[in-house]
Steps between C-alpha positions, in 0.01 A plus 500: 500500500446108598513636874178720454275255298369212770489213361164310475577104579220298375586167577585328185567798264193386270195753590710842505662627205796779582502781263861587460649366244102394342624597169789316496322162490496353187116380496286407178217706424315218636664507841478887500091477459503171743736737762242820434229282568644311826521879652203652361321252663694485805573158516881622443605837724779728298731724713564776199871633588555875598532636084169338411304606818673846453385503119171397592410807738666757291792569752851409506728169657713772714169603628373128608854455585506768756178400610618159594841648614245667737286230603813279612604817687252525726463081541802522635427773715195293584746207599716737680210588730386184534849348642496776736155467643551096509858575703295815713215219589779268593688706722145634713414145525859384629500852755107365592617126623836724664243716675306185666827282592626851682155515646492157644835543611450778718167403652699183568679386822888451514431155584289501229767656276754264580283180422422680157903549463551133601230357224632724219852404553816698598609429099234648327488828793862539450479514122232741453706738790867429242241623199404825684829576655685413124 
């Protein structure tokens, strides 16, 4: 269940209170009142866990539960997406700058050529060619 519920970092852990285990503490009635007050007033946030948000609106934890299940479903379809646009944008943009180095190349002399060959470097031309023939 830990995987579904983000959690909310707040910096030094003083101006959110987390619901789970809220009953648990062991607080005087004076801290109780003090705690009700601090999020009444907002000046303390609480994150109220799945059973008492559930309670609250009359419906069940399996049905927040799935909810969430849901929600983290389709984020990671979102994600999914997202890599594959971000890798789809890459590749048009690495076929673009192919498309204008072919370009100048052929609109370019062989004398030309070879004094492009020469200032690029046998090395690097031969290991790009051993990467395509591999």
């Amino acid at each position: 269940m830990l995987d579904i519920v983000r959690s909310t970092p707040n910096g030094n852990g003083l101006d959110s209170v987390n619901g789970r285990g809220l009953e648990r503490r062991k607080l005087t009635l004076d801290q109780r009142v003090d705690l009700a007050a601090d999020l009444a007033s907002g000046r303390r946030l609480l994150h109220p866990s799945i059973k008492s948000t559930a309670a609250s609106l009359k419906i069940t934890p399996a049905q927040v539960s799935e909810r969430l299940k849901a929600r983290a479903r389709q984020e990671a379809k979102w994600r999914a997406a997202e890599a594959r646009w971000q890798v789809q944008n890459e590749a048009e943009a690495v076929n673009a700058e192919a498309d204008r180095i072919v370009s100048a190349w052929r609109l370019s002399s062989p004398e030309a050529r070879e004094a492009a060959f020469r200032t690029i470097g046998a090395s690097e031309i031969w290991d790009i060619l051993a990467r395509i023939v591999a």
